[in-house]
C-alpha positions as CSV (number, residue, x, y, z in Angstrom):
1,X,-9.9,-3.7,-7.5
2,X,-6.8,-5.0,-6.5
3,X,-5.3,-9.0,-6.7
4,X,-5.6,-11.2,-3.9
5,X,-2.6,-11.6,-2.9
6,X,-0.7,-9.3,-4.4
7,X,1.4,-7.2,-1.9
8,X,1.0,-3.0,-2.8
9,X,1.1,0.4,-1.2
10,X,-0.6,3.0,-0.3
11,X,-0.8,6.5,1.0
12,X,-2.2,7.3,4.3
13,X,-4.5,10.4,3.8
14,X,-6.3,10.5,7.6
15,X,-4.9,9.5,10.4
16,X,-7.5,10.5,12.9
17,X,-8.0,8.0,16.2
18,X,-4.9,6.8,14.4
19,X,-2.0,9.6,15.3
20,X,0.4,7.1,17.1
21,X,0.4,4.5,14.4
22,X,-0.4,6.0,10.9
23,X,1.1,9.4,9.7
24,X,-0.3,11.3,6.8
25,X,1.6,11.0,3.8
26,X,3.2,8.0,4.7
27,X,3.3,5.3,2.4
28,X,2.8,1.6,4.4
29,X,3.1,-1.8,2.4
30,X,-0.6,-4.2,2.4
31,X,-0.2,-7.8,2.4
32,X,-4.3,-8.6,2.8
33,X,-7.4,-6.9,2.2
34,X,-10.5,-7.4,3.5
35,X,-12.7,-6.5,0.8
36,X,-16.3,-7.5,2.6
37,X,-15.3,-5.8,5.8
38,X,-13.0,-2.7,3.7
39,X,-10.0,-3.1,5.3
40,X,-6.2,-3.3,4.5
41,X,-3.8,-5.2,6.6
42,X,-0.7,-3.3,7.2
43,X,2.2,-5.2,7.0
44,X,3.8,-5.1,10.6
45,X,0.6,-3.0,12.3
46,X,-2.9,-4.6,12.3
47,X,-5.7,-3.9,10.0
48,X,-7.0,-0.3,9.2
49,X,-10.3,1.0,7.2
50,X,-9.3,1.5,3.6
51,X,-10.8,4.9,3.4
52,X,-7.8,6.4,5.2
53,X,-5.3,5.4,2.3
54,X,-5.1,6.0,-1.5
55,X,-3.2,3.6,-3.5
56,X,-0.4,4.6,-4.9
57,X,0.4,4.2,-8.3
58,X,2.5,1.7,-9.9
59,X,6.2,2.8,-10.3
60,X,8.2,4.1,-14.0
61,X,10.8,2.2,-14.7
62,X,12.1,5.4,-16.9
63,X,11.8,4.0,-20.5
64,X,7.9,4.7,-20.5
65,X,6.9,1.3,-19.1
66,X,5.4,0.7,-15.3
67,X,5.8,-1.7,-12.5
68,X,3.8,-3.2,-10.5
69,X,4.5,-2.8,-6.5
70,X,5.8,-6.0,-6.4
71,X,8.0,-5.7,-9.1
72,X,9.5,-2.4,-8.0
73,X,10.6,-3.9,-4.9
74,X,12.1,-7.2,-6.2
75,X,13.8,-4.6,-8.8
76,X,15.4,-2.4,-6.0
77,X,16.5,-5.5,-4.0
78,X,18.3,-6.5,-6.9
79,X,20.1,-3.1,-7.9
């Protein structure tokens, strides 16, 4: 289960009905679920049925420890 209000990623793994907007493999940024209704909101594109993603998994940071989304993209900002 994920945070309210925490802002992650996933994967898109179906696209179907979806070609014009969502590409397989593609990895788009949440900024809501929906949890009752089992939907993400896409930042930027509207809200999709979480069965067409995966999350994807917290980042290394290369000395053995992980980030969180979040994190990882604060990080990169600041690099």
């Amino acid at each position: 289960m994920v945070e309210t209000g925490t802002i992650f990623r996933v994967r898109c793994i179906d696209n179907t009905l979806q070609r014009n907007t969502l590409s397989v493999g593609r990895v788009y940024e949440v900024t809501r679920t929906h949890e009752r209704d089992d939907y993400y909101e896409l930042s930027g594109l509207g809200r999709f049925s979480q069965s067409r993603f995966e999350v994807v998994q917290p980042e290394s940071t290369g000395n053995g420890e992980t980030e969180t989304p979040r994190e990882a993209r604060q990080t990169s900002r600041s690099r």
